[in-house]
C-alpha positions in Angstrom: -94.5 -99.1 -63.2 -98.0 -97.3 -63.1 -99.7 -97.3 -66.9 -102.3 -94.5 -68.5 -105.3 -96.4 -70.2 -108.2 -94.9 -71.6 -111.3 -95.7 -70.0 -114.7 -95.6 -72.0 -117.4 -95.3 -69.2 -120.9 -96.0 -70.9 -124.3 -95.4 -69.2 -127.0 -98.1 -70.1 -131.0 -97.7 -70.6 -133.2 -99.5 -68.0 -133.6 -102.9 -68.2 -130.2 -103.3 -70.4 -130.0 -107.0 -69.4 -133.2 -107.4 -71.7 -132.4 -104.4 -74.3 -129.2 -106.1 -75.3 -129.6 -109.2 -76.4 -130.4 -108.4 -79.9 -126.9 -106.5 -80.4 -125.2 -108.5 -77.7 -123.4 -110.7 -80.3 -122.1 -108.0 -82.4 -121.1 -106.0 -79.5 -119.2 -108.9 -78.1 -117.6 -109.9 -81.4 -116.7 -106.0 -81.8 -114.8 -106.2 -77.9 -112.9 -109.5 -78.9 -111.9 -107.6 -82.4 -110.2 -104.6 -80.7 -108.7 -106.5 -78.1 -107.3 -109.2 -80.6 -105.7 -106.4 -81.8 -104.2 -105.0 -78.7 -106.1 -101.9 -78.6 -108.5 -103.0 -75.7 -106.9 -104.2 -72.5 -110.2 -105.1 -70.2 -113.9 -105.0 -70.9 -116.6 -105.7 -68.8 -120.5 -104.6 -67.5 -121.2 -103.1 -64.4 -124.0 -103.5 -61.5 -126.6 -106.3 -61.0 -128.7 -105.9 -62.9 -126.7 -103.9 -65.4 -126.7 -100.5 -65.4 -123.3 -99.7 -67.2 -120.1 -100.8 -69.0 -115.9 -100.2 -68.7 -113.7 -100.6 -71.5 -110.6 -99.9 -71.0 -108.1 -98.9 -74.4 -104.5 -98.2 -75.2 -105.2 -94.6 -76.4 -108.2 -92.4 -76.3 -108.8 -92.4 -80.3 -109.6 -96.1 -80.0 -111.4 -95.6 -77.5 -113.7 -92.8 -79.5 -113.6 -95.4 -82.2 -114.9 -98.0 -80.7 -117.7 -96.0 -79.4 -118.3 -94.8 -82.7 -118.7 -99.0 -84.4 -120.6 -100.4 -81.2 -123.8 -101.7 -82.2 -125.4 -100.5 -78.7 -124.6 -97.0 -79.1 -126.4 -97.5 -82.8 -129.1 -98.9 -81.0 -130.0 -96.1 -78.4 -128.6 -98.3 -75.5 -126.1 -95.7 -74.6 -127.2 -93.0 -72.4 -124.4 -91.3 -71.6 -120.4 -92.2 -72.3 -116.8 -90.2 -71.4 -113.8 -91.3 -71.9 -110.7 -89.9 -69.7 -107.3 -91.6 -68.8 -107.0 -94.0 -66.0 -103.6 -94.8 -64.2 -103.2 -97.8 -63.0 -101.0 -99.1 -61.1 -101.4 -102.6 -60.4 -102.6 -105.7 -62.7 
């Protein structure tokens, strides 16, 4: 049976790879809260070298609320971020 996730689509500065490592901890402890917690399903960054990141949530308010608490959006490594549903239908 098909499933609606949310799916926070970030942008990332140049050179992200080298940008992130001083938030890269905290960012990673943030992911591992929300999906200990069953709000986040799947995480991940995308392109080599790294140009962007999917998180994918139960609903669309985590979603915005994780964006709000993740250190690299506080940082300036965020560029550019939406968040719309995704319908998936197989895992």
């Amino acid at each position: 049976m098909p499933e609606t996730l949310q799916l926070l689509h970030y942008e990332y500065v140049s050179d992200m790879a080298d940008k992130r490592a001083p938030h890269r901890d905290a960012h990673l402890s943030l992911i591992e809260e929300y999906h200990a917690e069953g709000k986040l399903v799947i995480a991940g960054a995308v392109g080599n070298p790294v140009h962007s990141g999917l998180l994918a949530f139960r609903t669309a308010e985590d979603a915005a609320a994780f964006a709000d608490e993740d250190p690299y959006g506080a940082a300036g490594l965020v560029v550019g971020k939406k968040i719309e549903p995704w319908t998936v239908v197989a895992s």
